[in-house]
VOPAGU-2260 file (C-alpha; in pm, 1 decimal, decimal comma):
REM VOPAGU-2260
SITE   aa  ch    i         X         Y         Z
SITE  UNK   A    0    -511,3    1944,8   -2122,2
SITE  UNK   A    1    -772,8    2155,1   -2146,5
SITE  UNK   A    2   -1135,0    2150,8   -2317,5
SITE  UNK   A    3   -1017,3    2299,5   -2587,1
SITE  UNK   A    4    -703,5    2115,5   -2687,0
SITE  UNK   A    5    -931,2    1787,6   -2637,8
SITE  UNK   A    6   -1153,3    1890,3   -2903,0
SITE  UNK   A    7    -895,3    1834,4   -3166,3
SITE  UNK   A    8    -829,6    1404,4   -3140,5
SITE  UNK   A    9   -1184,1    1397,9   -3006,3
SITE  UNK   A   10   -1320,2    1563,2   -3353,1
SITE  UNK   A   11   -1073,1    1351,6   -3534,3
SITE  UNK   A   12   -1173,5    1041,8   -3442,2
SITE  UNK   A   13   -1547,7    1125,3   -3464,1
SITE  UNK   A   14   -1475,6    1194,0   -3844,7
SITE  UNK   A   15   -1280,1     851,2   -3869,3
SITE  UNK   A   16   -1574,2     616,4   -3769,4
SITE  UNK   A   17   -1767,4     427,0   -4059,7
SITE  UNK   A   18   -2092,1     502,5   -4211,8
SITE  UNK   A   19   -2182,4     158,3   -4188,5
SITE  UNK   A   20   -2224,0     178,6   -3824,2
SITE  UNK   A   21   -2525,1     393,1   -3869,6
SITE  UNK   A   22   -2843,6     211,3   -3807,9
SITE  UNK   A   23   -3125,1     141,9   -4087,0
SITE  UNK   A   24   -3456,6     286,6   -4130,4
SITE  UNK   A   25   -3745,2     189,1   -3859,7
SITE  UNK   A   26   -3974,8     -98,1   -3930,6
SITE  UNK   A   27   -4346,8      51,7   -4033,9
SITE  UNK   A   28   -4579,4      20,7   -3767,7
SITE  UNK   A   29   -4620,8     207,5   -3401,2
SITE  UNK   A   30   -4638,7      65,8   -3099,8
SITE  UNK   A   31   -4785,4     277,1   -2804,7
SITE  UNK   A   32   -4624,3     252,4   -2452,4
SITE  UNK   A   33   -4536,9     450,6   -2114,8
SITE  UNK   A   34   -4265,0     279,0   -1937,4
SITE  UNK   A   35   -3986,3     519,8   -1902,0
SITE  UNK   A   36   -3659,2     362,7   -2074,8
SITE  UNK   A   37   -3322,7     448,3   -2016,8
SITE  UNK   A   38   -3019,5     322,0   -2280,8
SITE  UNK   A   39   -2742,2     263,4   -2056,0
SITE  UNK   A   40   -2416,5     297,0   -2329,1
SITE  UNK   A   41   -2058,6     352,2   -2345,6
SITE  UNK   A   42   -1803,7     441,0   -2627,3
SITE  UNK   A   43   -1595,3     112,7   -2523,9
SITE  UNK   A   44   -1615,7    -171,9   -2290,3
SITE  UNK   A   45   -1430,2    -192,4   -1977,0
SITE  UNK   A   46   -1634,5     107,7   -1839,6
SITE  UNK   A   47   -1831,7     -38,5   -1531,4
SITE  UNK   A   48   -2136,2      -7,0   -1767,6
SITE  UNK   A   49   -2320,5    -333,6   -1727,1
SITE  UNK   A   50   -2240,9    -293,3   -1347,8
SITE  UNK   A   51   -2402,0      18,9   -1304,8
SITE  UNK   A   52   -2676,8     -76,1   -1515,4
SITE  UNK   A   53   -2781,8    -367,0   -1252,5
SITE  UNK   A   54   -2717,1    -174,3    -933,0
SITE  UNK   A   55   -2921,6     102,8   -1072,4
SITE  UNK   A   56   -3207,0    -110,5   -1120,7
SITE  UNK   A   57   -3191,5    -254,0    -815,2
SITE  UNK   A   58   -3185,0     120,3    -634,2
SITE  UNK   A   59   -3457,1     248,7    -864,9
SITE  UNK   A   60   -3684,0    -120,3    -768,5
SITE  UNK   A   61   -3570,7       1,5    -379,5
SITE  UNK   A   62   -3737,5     312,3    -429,6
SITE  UNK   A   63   -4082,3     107,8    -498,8
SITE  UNK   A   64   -4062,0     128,6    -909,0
SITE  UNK   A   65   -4092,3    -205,7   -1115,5
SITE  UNK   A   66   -3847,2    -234,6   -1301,1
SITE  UNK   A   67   -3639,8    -447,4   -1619,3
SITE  UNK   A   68   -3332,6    -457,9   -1677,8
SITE  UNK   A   69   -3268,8    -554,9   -2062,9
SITE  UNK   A   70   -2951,0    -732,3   -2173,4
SITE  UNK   A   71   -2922,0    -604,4   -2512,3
SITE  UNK   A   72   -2529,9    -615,9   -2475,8
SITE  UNK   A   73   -2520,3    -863,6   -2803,2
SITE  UNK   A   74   -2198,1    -943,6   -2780,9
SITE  UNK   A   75   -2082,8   -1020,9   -2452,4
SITE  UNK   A   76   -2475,6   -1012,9   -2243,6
SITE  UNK   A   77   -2333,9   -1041,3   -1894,0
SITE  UNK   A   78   -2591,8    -892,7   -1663,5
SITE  UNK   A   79   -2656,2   -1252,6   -1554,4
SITE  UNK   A   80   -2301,0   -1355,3   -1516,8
SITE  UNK   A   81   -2285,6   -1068,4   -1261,7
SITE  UNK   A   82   -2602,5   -1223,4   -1087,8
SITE  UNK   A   83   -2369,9   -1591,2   -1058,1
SITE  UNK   A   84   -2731,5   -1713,9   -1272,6
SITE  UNK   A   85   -2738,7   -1907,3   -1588,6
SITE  UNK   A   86   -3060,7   -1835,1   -1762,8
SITE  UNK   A   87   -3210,1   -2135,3   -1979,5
SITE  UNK   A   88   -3378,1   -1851,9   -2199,1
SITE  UNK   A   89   -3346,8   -1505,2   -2303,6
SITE  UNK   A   90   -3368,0   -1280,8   -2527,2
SITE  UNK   A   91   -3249,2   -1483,9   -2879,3
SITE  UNK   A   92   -3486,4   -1736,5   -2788,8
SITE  UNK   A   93   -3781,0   -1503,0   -2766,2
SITE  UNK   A   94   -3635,8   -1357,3   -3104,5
SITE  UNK   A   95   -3648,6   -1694,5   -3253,8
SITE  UNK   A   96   -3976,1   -1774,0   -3108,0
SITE  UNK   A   97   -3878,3   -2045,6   -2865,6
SITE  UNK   A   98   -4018,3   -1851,9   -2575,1
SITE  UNK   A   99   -4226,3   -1567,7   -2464,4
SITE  UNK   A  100   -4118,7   -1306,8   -2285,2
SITE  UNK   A  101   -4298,8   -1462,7   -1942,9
SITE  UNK   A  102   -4126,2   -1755,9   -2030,3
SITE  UNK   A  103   -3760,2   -1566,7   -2055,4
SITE  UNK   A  104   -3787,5   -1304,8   -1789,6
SITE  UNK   A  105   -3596,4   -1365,3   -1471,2
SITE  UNK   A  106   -3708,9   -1266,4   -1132,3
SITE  UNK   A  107   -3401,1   -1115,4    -944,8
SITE  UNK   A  108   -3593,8    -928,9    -664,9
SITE  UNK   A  109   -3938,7    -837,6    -551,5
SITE  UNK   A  110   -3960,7    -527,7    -842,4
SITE  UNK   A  111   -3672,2    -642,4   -1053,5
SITE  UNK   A  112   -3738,0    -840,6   -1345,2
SITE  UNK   A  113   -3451,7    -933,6   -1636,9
SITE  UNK   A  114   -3453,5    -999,3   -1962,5
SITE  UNK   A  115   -3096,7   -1200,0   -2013,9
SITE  UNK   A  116   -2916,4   -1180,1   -2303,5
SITE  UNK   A  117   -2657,6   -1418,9   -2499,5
SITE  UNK   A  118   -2337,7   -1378,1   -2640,3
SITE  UNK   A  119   -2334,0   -1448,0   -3021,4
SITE  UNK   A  120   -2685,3   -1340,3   -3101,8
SITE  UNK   A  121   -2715,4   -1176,4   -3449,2
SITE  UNK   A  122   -2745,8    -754,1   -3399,8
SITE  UNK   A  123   -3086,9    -624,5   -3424,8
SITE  UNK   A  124   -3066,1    -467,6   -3725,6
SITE  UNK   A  125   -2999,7    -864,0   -3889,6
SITE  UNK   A  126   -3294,7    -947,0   -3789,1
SITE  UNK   A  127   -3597,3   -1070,9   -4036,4
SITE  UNK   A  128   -3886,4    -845,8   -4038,3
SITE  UNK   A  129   -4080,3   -1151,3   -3873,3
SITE  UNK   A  130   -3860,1   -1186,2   -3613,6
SITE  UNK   A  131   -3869,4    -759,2   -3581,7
SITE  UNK   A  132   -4239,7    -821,0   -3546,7
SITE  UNK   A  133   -4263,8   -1091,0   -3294,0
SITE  UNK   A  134   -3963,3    -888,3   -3053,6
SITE  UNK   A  135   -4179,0    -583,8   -3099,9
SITE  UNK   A  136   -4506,9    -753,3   -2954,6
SITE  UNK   A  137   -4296,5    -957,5   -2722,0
SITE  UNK   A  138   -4117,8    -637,1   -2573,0
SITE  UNK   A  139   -4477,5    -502,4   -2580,3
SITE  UNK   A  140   -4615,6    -672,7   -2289,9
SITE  UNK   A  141   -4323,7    -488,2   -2073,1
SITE  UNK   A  142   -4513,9    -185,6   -2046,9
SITE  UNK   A  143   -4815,9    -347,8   -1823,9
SITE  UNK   A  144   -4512,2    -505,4   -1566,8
SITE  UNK   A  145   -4253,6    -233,7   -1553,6
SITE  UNK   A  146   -4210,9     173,6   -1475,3
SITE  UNK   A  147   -3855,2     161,0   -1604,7
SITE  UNK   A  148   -3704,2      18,1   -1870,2
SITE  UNK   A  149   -3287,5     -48,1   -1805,7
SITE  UNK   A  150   -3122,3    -108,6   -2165,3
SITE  UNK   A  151   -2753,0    -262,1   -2123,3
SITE  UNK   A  152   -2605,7    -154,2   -2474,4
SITE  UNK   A  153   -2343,0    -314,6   -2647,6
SITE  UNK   A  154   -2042,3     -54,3   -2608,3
SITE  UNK   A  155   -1965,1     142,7   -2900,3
SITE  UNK   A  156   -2133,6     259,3   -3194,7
SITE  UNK   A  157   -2254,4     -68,9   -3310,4
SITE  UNK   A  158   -2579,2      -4,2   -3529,8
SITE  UNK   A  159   -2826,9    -193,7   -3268,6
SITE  UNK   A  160   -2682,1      16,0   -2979,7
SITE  UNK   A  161   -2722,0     371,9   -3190,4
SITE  UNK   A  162   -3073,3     254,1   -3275,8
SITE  UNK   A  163   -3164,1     138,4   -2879,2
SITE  UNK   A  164   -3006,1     483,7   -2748,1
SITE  UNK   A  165   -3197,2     631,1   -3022,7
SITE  UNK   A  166   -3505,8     518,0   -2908,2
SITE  UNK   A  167   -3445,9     524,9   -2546,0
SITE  UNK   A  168   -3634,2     819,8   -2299,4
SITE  UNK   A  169   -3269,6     893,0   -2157,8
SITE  UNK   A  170   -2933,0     812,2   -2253,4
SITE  UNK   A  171   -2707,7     722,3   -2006,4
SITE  UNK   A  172   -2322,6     777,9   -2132,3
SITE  UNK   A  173   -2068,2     606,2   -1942,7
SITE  UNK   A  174   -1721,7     694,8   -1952,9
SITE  UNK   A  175   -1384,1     696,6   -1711,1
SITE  UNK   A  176   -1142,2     966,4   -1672,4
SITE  UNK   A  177    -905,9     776,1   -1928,0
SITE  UNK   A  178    -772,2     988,5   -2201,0
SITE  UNK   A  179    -949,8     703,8   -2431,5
SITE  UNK   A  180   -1282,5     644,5   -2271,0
SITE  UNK   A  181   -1330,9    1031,2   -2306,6
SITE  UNK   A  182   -1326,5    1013,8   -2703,4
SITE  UNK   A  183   -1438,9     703,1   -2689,6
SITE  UNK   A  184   -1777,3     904,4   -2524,9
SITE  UNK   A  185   -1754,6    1221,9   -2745,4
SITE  UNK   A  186   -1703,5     970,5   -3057,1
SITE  UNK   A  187   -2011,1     768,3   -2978,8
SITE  UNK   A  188   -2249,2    1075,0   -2887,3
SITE  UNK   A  189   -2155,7    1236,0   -3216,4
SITE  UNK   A  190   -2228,2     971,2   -3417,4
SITE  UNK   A  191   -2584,5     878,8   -3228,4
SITE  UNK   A  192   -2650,9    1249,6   -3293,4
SITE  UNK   A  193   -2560,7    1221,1   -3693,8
SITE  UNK   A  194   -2820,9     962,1   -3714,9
SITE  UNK   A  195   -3118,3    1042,8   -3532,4
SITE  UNK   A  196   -3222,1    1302,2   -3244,9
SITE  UNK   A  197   -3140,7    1177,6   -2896,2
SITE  UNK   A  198   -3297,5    1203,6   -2547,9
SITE  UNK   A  199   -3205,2    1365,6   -2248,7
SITE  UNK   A  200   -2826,9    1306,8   -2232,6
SITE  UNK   A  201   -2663,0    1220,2   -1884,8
SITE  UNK   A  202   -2284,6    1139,7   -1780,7
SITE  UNK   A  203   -2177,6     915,1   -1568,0
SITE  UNK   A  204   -1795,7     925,0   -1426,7
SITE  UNK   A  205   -1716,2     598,9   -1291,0
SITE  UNK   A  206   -1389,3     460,4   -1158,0
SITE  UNK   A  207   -1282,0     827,9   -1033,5
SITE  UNK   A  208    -963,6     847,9    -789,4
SITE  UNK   A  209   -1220,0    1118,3    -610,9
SITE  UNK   A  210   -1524,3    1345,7    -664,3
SITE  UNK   A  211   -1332,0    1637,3    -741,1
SITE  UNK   A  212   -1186,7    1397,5   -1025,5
SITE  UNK   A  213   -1501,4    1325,9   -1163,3
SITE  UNK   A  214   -1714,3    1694,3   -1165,6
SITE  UNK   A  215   -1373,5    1779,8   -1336,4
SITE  UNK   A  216   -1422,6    1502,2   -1607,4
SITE  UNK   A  217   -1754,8    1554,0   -1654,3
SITE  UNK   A  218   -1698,6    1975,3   -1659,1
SITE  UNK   A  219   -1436,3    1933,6   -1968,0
SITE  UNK   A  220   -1640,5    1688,5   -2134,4
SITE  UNK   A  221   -1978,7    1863,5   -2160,7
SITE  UNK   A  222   -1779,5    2170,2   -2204,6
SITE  UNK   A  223   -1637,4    1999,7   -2539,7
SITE  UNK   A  224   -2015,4    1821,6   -2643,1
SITE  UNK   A  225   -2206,9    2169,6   -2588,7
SITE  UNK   A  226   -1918,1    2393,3   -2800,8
SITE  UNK   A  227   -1934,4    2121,4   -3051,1
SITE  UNK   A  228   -2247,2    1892,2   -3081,8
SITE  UNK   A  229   -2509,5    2170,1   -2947,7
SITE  UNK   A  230   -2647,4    1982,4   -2707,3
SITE  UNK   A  231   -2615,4    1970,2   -2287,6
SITE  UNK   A  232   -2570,2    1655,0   -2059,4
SITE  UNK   A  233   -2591,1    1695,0   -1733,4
SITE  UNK   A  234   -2398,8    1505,1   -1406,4
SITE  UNK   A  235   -2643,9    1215,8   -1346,6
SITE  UNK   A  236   -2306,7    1102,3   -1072,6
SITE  UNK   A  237   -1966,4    1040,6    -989,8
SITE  UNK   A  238   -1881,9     681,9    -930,5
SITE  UNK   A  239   -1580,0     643,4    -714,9
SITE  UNK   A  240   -1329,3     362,6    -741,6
SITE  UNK   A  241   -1380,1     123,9    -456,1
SITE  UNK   A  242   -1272,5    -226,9    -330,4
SITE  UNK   A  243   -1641,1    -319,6    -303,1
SITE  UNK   A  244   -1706,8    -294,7    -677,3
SITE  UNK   A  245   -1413,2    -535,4    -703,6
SITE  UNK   A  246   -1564,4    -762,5    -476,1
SITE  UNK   A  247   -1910,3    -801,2    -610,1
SITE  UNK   A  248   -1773,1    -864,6    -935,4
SITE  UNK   A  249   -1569,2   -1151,2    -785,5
SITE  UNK   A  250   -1827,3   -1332,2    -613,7
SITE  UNK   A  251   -2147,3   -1224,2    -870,6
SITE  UNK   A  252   -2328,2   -1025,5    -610,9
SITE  UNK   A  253   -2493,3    -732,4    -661,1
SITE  UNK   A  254   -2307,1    -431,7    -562,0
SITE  UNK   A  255   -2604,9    -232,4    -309,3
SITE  UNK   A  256   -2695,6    -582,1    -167,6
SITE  UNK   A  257   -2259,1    -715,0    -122,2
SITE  UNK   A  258   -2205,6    -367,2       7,1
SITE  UNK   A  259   -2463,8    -149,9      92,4
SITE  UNK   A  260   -2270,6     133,5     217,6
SITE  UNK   A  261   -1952,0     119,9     -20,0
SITE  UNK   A  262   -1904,7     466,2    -149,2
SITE  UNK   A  263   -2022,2     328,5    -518,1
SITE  UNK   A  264   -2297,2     183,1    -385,7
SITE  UNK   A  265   -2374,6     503,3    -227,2
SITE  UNK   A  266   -2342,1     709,5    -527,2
SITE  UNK   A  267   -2546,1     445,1    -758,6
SITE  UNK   A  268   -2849,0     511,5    -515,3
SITE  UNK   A  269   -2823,0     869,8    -550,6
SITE  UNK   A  270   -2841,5     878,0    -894,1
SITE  UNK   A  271   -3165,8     646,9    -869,7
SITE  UNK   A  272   -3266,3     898,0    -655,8
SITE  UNK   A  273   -3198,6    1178,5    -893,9
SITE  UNK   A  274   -3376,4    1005,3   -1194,7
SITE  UNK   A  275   -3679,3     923,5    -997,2
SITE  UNK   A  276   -3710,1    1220,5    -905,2
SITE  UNK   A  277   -3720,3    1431,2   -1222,8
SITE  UNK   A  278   -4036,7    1488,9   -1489,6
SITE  UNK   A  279   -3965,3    1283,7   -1782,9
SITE  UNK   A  280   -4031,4    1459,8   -2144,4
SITE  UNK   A  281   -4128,7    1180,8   -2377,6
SITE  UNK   A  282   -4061,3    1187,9   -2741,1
SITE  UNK   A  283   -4339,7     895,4   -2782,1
SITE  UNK   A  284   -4304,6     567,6   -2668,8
SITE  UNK   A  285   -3950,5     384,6   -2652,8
SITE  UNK   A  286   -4101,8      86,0   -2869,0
SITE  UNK   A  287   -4277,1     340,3   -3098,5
SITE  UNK   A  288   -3958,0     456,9   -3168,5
SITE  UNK   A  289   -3714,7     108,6   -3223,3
SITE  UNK   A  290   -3983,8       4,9   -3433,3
SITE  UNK   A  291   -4082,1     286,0   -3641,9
C-alpha cells in the first residue's frame, strides 16, 4: 500500500477520536528549568515503548549524562517490573504527599535515577490544584540531579499523555510496522498537534523483520505526517526484532546490560548517541510548560 492509499483509514480514524481526550488548560504559575526532557509515547501499547524507554536511559547515563527515567505510564507503570524491583514509593505517593521525591526516587545505576510509577493512579489532569502544586515543586528539584528527563507515557491519546508530550523538549513516537500501530501513530500525533504545538518529533521503528523494513516504515509514515499534519519527524532508529529483547523481558534485566551486543541493544545505543549528540531548541522549560 502506498503513502497515499494509507492516508485515507489513517485520516479517518484521526477524525473518529473524542474531544474529551484533549487535555485542559495549564495551571497558572511558571516554573523555570534546563533538563532536557524527552516524552517517550505510542498510539497503543504492545509497542516495546517502556522497553526502549529504560535501555535508552541507561545508554544516554553510559555516555556520562544523569539521567531520570519517569514512569508516568498511569495505567500499567512497569518500568520497575522490567527492573525485577518493587518500589515501596513512587510517584502517587509523592502526589499525595506521603513522600518527597528523594524519598521516591530509585537508584538503578551510577547516573540513572527513577521515578516509579503505579498502576491505578488517578490521570494528571484529576488531580487537585494542591496536589498540581506540590508535583510541580516536587518534579522541580529534578532539574539540579538530572541532564535528561525520560517520560514513559501512557500509550494513546489519554489527556495526561497529550499534555506530557506537549510539554516535553522531544517527542519520541513509537510505532511497529503493523498496519494498526501505524494509525495508531498518525492518530495520536494528529491529535497532540490539534491541541497544542509539539517538539521536535522523532520515530522510532521497533520490532522490524530488518533495517530495510524499518527506513521503509518510517519513509511512508513521515511521508503521510508531512503531506498531512505539516510537520517533519525524523529517523531517531530502527529497532530490530531480536531474541535478546525477549529474554530481558523474561528475566527483568535490562536489555544493554542482559545483552550488550544484541542487535537492539546495538541500535538503542545509537540512538543515545544520536540524541546526545544534537543542539536542543527549547520552547522554555518542560515544567514551565505542564504547569502553565
Amino acid at each position: 500500500m502506498t503513502a497515499k492509499d494509507q492516508a485515507a483509514p489513517l485520516r479517518e480514524l484521526a477524525r473518529n477520536q473524542r474531544p474529551a481526550d484533549r487535555p485542559g488548560p495549564p495551571l497558572p504559575g511558571a516554573v523555570a528549568d534546563q533538563l532536557t526532557s524527552l516524552a517517550v509515547v505510542s498510539g497503543k501499547g504492545g509497542v516495546g515503548k517502556s522497553l526502549l524507554t529504560l535501555n535508552l536511559g541507561l545508554a544516554l547515563s553510559d555516555l556520562g549524562l544523569r539521567v531520570c527515567g519517569l514512569d508516568a505510564d498511569l495505567g500499567m507503570a512497569n518500568l520497575d517490573t522490567l527492573l525485577g524491583i518493587t518500589p515501596r514509593r513512587g510517584l502517587p505517593e509523592v502526589v499525595r504527599g506521603e513522600a518527597s521525591l528523594e524519598d521516591a526516587l530509585v537508584r538503578v545505576e551510577e547516573g540513572f535515577l527513577l521515578l516509579p510509577g503505579c498502576s491505578g493512579i488517578a490521570e494528571l489532569t484529576e488531580l487537585s490544584p494542591s496536589r498540581y502544586e506540590r508535583l510541580r515543586t516536587e518534579l522541580g528539584k529534578l532539574v539540579r540531579l538530572s541532564d535528561y528527563l525520560l517520560v514513559d507515557c501512557s500509550a494513546g491519546a489519554s489527556p495526561s499523555t497529550l499534555r506530557l508530550a506537549g510539554a516535553a523538549d522531544q517527542l519520541i513516537l513509537v510505532t511497529t510496522p503493523e498496519p494498526t500501530a501505524l494509525v495508531d501513530a498518525y492518530s495520536f500525533l494528529k491529535i497532540l498537534l490539534s491541541t497544542r504545538p509539539t517538539s521536535r518529533i522523532h520515530l522510532v521503528i521497533n520490532l522490524a523483520r530488518s533495517y530495510e523494513e524499518g527506513t521503509s516504515t518510517y519513509q511512508r509514515l513521515s511521508s503521510v505526517i508531512g503531506r498531512h499534519l505539516g510537520v517533519s519527524a525524523t529517523l531517531l532508529g530502527v529497532v530490530p526484532r531480536s531474541r535478546g529483547v525477549d529474554r530481558a523481558v523474561r528475566t527483568q534485566r535490562p536489555l544493554l546490560r542482559l545483552a550488550p551486543s544484541d542487535p537492539a541493544a546495538v541500535a538503542i545505543r545509537q540512538m543515545a548517541a544520536r540524541l546526545s549528540g544534537k543542539s536542543l531548541t527549547r520552547r522554555g522549560g518542560f515544567l514551565s510548560r505542564l504547569f502553565g
